[in-house]
C-alpha positions in Angstrom: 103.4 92.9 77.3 102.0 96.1 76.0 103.2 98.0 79.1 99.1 98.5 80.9 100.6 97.5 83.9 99.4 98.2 87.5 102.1 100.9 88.1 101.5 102.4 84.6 97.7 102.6 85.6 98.7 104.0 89.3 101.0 106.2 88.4 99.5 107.8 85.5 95.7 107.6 87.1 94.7 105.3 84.4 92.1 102.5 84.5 90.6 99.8 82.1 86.8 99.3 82.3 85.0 96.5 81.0 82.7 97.6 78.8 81.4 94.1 77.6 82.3 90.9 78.2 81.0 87.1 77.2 82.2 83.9 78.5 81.3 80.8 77.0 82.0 77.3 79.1 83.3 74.8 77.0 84.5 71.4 79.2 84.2 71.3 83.0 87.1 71.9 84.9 87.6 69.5 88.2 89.9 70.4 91.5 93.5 69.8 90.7 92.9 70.4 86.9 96.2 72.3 85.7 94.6 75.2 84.0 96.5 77.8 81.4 95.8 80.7 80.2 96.6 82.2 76.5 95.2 85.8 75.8 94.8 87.1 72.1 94.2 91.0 71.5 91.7 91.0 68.4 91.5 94.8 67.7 92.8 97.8 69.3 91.3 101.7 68.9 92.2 104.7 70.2 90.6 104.3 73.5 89.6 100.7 73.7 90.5 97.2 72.9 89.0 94.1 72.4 90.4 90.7 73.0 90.0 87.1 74.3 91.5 85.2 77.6 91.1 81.2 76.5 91.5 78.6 79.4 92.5 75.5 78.2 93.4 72.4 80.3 97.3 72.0 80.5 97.4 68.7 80.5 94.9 67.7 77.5 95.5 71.0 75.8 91.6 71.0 75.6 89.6 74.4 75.9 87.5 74.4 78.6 86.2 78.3 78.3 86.7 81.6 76.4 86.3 84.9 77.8 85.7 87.6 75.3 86.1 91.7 76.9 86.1 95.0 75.0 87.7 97.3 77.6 88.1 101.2 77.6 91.0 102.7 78.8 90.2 105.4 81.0 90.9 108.3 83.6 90.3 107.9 86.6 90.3 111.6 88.1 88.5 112.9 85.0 86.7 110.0 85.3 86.2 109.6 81.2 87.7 107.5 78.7 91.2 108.7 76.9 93.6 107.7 74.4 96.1 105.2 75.1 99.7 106.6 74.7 101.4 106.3 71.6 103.8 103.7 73.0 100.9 101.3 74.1 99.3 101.7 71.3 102.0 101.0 69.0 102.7 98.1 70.6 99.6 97.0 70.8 99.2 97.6 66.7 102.5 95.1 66.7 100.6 92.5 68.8 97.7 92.6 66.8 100.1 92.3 63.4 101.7 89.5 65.1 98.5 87.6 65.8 97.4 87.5 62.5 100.3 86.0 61.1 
């Protein structure tokens, strides 16, 4: 993980706003489908991020929807966007490397 997690974001009085976001529905899913999830960060900025969350059935390995979300890392007593800390955002720069491998 890149280390946004929910104590990081309590403790440090950050958030992550969605800024935009677009789902497109691929394959309906039916009641004991055995859903996954697979998330791929596309691009990464000082302050915001932009990546996708794709739902694909288990089972047949079909997608059945992709969410796409440009978020803004944020604080929340300030109540403005902010960087994200040189540790996050280095690893998010390795993710991103990764992914394009």
């Amino acid at each position: 993980g890149l280390g946004i997690t929910p104590s990081y974001l309590r403790d440090n009085h950050r958030g992550m706003v969605a800024a935009e976001q677009h789902i497109v529905y691929k394959k309906e899913v039916l009641a004991g489908d055995l859903i996954a999830i697979r998330s791929i960060l596309d691009e990464v900025n000082a302050k915001t991020m932009r990546y996708r969350h794709i739902m694909y059935n288990a089972e047949t390995q079909q997608e059945v929807a992709i969410m796409e979300l440009i978020v803004i890392h944020t604080d929340t007593q300030l109540r403005k966007s902010c960087r994200f800390p040189e540790d996050i955002f280095n690893k998010a720069l390795q993710c991103l490397e990764a992914n394009q491998k």
